[in-house]
N, C-alpha and C positions, 0 to 999 in steps of 0.2 A: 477519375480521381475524385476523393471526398473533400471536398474544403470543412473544416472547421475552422471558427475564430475562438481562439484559445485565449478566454477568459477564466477566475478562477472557477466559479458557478459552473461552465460549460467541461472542468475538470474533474471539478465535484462529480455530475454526473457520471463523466466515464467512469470512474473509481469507483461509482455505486456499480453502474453495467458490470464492470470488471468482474467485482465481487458478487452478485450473483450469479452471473456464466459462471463462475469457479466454480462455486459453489454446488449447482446445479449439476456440473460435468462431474464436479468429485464425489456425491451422492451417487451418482448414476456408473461411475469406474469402480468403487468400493463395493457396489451389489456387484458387476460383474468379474472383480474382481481382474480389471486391466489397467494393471501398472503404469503402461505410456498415460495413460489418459490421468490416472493418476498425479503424474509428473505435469502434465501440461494443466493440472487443475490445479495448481500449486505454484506454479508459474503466471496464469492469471492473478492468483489472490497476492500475489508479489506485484503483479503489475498494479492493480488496485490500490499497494500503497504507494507505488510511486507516483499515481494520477494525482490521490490524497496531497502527498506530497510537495508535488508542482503546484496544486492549487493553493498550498498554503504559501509556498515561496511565490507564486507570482503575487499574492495578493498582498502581503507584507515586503517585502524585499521587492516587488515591481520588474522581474524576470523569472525567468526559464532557466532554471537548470540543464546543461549538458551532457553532465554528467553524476555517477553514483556520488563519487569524490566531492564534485560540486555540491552536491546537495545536501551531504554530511556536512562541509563547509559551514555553507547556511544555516542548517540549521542552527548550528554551534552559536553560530552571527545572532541570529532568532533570538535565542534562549538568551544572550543576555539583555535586550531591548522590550521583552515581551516574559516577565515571569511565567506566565500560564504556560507559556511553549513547555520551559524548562522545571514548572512541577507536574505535567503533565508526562513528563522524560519522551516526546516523542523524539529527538533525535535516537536513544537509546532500545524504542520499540520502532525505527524505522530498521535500526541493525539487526535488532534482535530475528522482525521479520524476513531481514534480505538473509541470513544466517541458517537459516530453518527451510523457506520457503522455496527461496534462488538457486542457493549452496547446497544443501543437503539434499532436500527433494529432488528439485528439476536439477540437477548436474551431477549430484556424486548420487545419486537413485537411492538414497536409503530413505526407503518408506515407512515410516511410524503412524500408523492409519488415528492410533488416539492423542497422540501428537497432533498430526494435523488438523481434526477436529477441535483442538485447542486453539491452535493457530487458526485456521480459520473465526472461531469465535473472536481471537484477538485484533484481527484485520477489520472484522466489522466493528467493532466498539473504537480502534482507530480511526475508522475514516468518520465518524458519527464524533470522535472528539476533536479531531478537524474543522466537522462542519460547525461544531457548535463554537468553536473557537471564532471562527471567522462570521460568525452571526457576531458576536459580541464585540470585534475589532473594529471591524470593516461598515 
């Protein structure tokens, strides 16, 4: 078993890893043209924002989220304490990406390959308005 101590920084990280294993797998499933892999590379870049996402709530809000529910929640909480949160609308590009990413890709299998290369672009410029967020708070 791996221990981690689950700080925000130590979150930030996975969410970067996240994000390029996804990325890396769905480059490499798009040439060969294998839809599972496809799906499971889209399913990383969803997990990438949830890392993004725990690290902004543990580090303002001082906990872990449980849950999806949960961490809609917070955010909502976030946004009114922390303008930036809420003109940056990341509760609204955390849904957007659980919508596309979670929902549509990895579950209901519809694959939109120049969709997802949007989505991807948008998962990185989230986790990078995260980090810069939390440079300036914290």
């Amino acid at each position: 078993m791996i221990a981690m101590s689950l700080d925000w920084r130590t979150l930030l990280k996975l969410s970067r890893d996240f994000y390029e294993r996804a990325k890396k797998e769905f480059e490499e499933a798009v040439s060969e043209d294998d839809i599972l892999s496809i799906r499971d590379s889209s399913e990383k870049a969803w997990n990438a924002v949830v890392q993004a996402t725990n690290a902004l709530i543990l580090a303002l809000a001082h906990k872990l989220p449980a849950s999806h529910f949960e961490r809609r929640k917070i955010l909502r909480e976030l946004e009114g304490k922390y303008s930036e949160i809420e003109r940056l609308g990341i509760a609204d590009r955390y849904m957007a990406r659980y919508k596309v990413l979670h929902g549509e890709t990895f579950y209901e299998g519809i694959i939109d390959i120049e969709q997802l290369k949007v989505e991807f672009k948008k998962v990185k410029k989230y986790i990078e308005d995260i980090e810069k967020l939390l440079m300036q708070v914290t």
